[in-house]
C-alpha positions in Angstrom: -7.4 -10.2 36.6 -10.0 -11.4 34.3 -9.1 -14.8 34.8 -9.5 -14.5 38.4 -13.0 -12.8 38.2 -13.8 -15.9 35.6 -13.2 -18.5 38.8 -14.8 -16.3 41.3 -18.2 -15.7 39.3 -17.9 -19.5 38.7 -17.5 -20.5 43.0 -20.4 -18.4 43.4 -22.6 -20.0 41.0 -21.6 -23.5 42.2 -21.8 -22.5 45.9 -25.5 -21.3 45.1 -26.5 -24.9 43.1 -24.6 -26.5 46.3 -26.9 -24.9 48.4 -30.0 -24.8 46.8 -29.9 -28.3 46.1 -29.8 -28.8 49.8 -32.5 -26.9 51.1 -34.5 -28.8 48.2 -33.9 -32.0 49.5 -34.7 -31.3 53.0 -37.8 -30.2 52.5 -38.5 -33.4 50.3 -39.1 -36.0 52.6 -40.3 -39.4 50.9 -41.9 -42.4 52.3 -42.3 -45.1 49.9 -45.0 -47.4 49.9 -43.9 -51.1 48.5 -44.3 -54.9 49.4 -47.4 -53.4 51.7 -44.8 -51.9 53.7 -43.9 -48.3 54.4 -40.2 -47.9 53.5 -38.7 -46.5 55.8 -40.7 -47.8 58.8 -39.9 -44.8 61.2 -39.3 -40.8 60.8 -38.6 -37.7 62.3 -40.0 -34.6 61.2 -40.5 -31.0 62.8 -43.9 -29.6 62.9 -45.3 -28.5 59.3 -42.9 -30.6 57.3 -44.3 -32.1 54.4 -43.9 -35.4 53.6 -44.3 -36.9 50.2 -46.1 -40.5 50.5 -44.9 -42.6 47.2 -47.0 -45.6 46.3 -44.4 -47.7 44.5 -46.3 -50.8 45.2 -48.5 -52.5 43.0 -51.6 -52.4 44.7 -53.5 -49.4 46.0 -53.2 -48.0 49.7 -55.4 -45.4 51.7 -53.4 -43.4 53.9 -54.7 -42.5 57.6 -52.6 -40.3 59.4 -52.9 -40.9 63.3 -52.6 -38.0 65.7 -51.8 -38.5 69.2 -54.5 -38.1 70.7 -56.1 -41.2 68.6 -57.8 -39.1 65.9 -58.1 -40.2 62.3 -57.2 -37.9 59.2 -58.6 -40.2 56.0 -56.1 -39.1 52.9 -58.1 -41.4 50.7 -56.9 -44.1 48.0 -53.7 -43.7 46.5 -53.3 -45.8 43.5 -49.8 -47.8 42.0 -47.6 -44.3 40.9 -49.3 -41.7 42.8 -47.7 -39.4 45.1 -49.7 -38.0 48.6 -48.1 -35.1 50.4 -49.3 -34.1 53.6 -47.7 -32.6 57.0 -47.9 -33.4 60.5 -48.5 -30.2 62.8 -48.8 -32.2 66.2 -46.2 -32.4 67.9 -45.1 -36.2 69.6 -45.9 -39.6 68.6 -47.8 -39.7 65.0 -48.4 -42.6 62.9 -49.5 -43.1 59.4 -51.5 -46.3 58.5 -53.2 -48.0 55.9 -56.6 -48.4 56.0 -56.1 -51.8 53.2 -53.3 -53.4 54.6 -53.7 -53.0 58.3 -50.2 -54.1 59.1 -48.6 -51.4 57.4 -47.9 -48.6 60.0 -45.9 -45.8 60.2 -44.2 -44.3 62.9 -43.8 -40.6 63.0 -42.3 -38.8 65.5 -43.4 -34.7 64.8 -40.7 -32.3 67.1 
């Protein structure tokens, strides 16, 4: 009986780690920025997700996130290391680029 009890308590706890790690990593979503390239180019993300914006490159970046309708959020200069988290609450075609490296450009499609 006690042995039985033993195995249960321990499927619970691991069933609860199992499970909070998952909702941990879904709601970490991470763009790396390296070689002047976001990595990876493209995402999906529902309305009010954050996403966590890595700059693992050696040179600094300046995010600009891109609404539909053409407007311009500035997130400012990221230098090599740091991390800028920031969520998209318009629904549709978003990008993210980099005011620096004007070739690096993000495509985010917000559901």
């Amino acid at each position: 009986m006690i042995k039985t009890h033993v195995m249960k308590t321990q499927f619970v706890l691991l069933t609860t780690l199992v499970i909070s790690s998952a909702v941990v990593l879904a709601e970490d979503l991470e763009v790396l920025q390296i070689k002047q390239k976001f990595e990876p180019g493209q995402i999906e993300v529902k309305a009010g997700e954050p996403v966590n914006f890595v700059n693992a490159d050696d040179v600094k970046h300046n995010l600009r996130k891109v609404n539909p309708d053409g407007s311009k959020i500035d997130h400012g200069v990221q230098k090599p290391g740091e991390t800028i988290t920031f969520s998209f609450d318009t629904p549709g075609a978003n990008q993210v680029v980099c005011g620096i490296h004007p070739k690096m450009k993000l495509e985010v499609m917000v559901k």
